[in-house]
C-alpha positions as CSV (number, residue, x, y, z in Angstrom):
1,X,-2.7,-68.9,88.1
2,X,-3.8,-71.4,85.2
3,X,-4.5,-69.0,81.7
4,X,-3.2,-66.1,83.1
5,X,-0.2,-65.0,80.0
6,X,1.9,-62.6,81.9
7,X,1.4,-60.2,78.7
8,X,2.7,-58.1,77.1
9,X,6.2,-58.9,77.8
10,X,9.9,-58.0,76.3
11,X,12.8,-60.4,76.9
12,X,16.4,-60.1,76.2
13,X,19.6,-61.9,76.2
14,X,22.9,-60.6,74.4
15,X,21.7,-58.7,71.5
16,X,18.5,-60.8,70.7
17,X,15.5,-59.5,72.0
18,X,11.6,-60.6,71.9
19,X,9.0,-58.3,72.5
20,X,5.9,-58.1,71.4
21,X,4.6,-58.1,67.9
22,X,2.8,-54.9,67.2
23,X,1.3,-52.8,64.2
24,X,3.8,-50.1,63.9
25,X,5.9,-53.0,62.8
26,X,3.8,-53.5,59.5
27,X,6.4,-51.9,57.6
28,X,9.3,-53.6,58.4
29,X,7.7,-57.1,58.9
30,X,6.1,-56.7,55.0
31,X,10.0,-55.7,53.7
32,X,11.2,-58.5,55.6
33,X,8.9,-61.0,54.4
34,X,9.1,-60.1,50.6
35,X,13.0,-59.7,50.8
36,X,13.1,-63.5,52.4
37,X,10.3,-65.1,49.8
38,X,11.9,-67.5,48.3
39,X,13.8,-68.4,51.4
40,X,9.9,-68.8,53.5
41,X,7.7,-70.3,51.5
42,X,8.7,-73.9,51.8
43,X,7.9,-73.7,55.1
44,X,5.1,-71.2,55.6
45,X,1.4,-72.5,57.0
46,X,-1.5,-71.6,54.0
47,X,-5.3,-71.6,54.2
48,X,-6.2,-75.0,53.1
49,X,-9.7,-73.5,51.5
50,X,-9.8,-73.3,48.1
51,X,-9.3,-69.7,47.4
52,X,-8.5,-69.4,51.2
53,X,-5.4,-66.5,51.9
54,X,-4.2,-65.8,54.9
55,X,-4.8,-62.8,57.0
56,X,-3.6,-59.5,56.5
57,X,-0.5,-57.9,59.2
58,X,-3.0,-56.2,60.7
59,X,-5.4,-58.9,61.2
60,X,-2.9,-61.2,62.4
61,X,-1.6,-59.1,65.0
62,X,-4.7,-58.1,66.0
63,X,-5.8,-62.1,66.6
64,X,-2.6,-63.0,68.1
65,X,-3.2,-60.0,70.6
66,X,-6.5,-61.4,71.5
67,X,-5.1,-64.2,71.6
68,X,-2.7,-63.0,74.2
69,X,-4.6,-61.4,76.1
70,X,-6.7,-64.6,76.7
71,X,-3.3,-66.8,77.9
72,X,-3.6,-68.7,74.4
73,X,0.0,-67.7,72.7
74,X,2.8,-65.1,73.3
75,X,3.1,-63.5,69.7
76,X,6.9,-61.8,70.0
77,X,8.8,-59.9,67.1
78,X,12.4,-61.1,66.8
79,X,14.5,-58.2,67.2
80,X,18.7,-57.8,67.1
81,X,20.2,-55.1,68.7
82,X,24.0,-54.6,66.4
83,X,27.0,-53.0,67.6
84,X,25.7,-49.3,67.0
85,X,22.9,-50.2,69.7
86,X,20.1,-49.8,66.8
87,X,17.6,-52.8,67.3
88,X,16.4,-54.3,63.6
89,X,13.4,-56.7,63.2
90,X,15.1,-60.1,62.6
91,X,11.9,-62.9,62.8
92,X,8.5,-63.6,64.5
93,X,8.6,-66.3,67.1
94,X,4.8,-67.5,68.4
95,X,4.1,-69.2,71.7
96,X,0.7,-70.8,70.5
97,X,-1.6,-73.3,71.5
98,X,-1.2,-72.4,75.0
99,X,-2.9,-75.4,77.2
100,X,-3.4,-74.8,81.0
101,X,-5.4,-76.7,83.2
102,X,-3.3,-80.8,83.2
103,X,-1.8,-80.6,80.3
104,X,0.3,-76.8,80.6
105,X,2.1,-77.3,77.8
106,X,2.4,-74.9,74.1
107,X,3.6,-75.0,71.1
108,X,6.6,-72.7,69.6
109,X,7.0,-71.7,65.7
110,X,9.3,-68.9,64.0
111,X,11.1,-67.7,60.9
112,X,14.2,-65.5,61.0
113,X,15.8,-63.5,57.9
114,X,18.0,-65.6,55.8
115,X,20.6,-63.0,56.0
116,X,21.2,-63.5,59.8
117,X,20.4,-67.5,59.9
118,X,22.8,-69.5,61.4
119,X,23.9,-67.3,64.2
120,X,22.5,-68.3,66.6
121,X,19.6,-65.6,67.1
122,X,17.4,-68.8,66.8
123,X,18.0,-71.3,69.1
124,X,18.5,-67.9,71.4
125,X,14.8,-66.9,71.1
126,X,13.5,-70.2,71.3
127,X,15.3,-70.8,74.7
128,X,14.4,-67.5,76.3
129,X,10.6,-68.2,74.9
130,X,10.4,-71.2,76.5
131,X,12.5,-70.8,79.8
132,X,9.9,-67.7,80.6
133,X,6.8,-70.2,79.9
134,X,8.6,-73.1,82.1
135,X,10.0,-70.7,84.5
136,X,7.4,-68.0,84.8
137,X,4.2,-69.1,83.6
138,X,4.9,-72.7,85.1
139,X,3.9,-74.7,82.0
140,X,5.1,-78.1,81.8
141,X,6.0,-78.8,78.2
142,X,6.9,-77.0,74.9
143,X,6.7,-78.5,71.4
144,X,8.1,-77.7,68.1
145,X,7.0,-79.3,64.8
146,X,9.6,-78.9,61.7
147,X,9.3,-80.0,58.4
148,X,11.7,-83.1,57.6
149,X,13.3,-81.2,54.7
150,X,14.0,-78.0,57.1
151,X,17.5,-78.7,58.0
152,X,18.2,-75.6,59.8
153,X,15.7,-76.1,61.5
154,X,16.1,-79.7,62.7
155,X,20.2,-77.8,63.9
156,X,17.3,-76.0,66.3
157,X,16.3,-78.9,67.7
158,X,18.6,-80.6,68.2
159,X,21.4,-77.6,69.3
160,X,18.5,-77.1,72.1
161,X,18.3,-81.1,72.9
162,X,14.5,-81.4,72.0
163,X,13.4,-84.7,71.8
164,X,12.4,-86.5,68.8
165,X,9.1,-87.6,69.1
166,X,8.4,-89.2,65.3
167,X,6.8,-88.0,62.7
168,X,2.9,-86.4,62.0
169,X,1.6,-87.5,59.2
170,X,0.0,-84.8,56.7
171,X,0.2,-82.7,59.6
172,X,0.0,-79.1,58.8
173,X,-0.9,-77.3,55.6
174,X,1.9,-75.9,54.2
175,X,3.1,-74.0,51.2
176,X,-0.4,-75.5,49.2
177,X,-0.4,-79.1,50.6
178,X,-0.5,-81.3,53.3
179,X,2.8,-81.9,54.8
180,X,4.5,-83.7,56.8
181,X,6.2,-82.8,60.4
182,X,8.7,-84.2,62.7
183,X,7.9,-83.1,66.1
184,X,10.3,-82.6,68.9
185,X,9.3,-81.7,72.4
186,X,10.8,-80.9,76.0
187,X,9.7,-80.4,79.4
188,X,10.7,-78.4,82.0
189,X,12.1,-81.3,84.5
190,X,14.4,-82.2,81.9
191,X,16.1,-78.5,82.0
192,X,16.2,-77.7,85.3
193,X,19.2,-75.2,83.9
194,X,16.7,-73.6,81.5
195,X,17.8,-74.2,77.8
196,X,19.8,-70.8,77.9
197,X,21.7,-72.8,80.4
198,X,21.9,-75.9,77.7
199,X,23.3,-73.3,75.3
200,X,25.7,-72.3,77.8
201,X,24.8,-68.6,77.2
């Protein structure tokens, strides 16, 4: 049924996990973030306002829930389980800009701790994420928009075969200014495998 979420909901493939993003993990998330500063801020969305912040964990979790629960976004925690079977949070990944009705398509974004980039946890979550919104909420499309100086994420893309659909033009505000995106998009009749399929995982 059109705007119905299917939320809350965990997924899970190999040791990466997504479930959802909830205040207990305030702790964590806040250590996570200061410890990967340097490595975010290029890339992190600000309040264009003048003297605009951003909202607090709480505040955020609690509009991403409402959010949620409303068929508008699937707000997940990244999470890796390691070989002891203790589960860590790794990232945030957001479903977002949820659009039902003809056009059933969303939006993806996500950041993932330097110390475990480029192992694939990544392109993992972003698969799973959007094989359960082809698969089992029936949308049609899902977009991601990278900066063109991100070039781990751009590997995303194109490990995951998005397609390049050019570039948006002072597109979103980020890290104090108007920036630039590329923005790469793919719909479900071009995976009939599901993109955990394209990974081969």
């Amino acid at each position: 049924m059109w705007g119905v979420s299917n939320w809350p909901v965990t997924l899970e493939h190999d040791s990466v996990i997504l479930r959802p993003l909830r205040r207990q993990d305030q702790s964590n998330w806040l250590e996570l973030r200061a410890r990967n500063r340097d490595w975010l801020t290029p890339w992190d969305a600000t309040n264009p306002h003048p003297g605009g912040g951003l909202p607090s964990f709480r505040q955020m979790v609690r509009g991403l829930n409402e959010q949620a629960r409303a068929g508008a976004a699937l707000p997940f925690a990244i999470t890796e389980r390691d070989d002891d079977g203790v589960t860590r949070l790794a990232g945030q990944l957001t479903v977002s800009n949820i659009l039902w009705g003809s056009a059933m398509m969303a939006t993806a974004g996500y950041w993932v701790d330097q110390a475990r980039a480029g192992r694939g946890i990544v392109p993992t979550a972003l698969a799973m994420a959007t094989d359960h919104c082809f698969k089992v909420l029936g949308l049609h499309r899902m977009e991601i928009n990278i900066r063109p100086e991100n070039a781990p994420s751009l590997r995303v893309a194109e490990k995951l075969g998005f397609r390049d659909e050019g570039l948006r033009v002072r597109y979103l505000h980020i890290d104090g200014e108007w920036a630039d995106h590329r923005s790469f998009a793919v719909t479900a009749d071009e995976v009939p495998e599901g993109l955990l399929g394209r990974l081969g995982r």
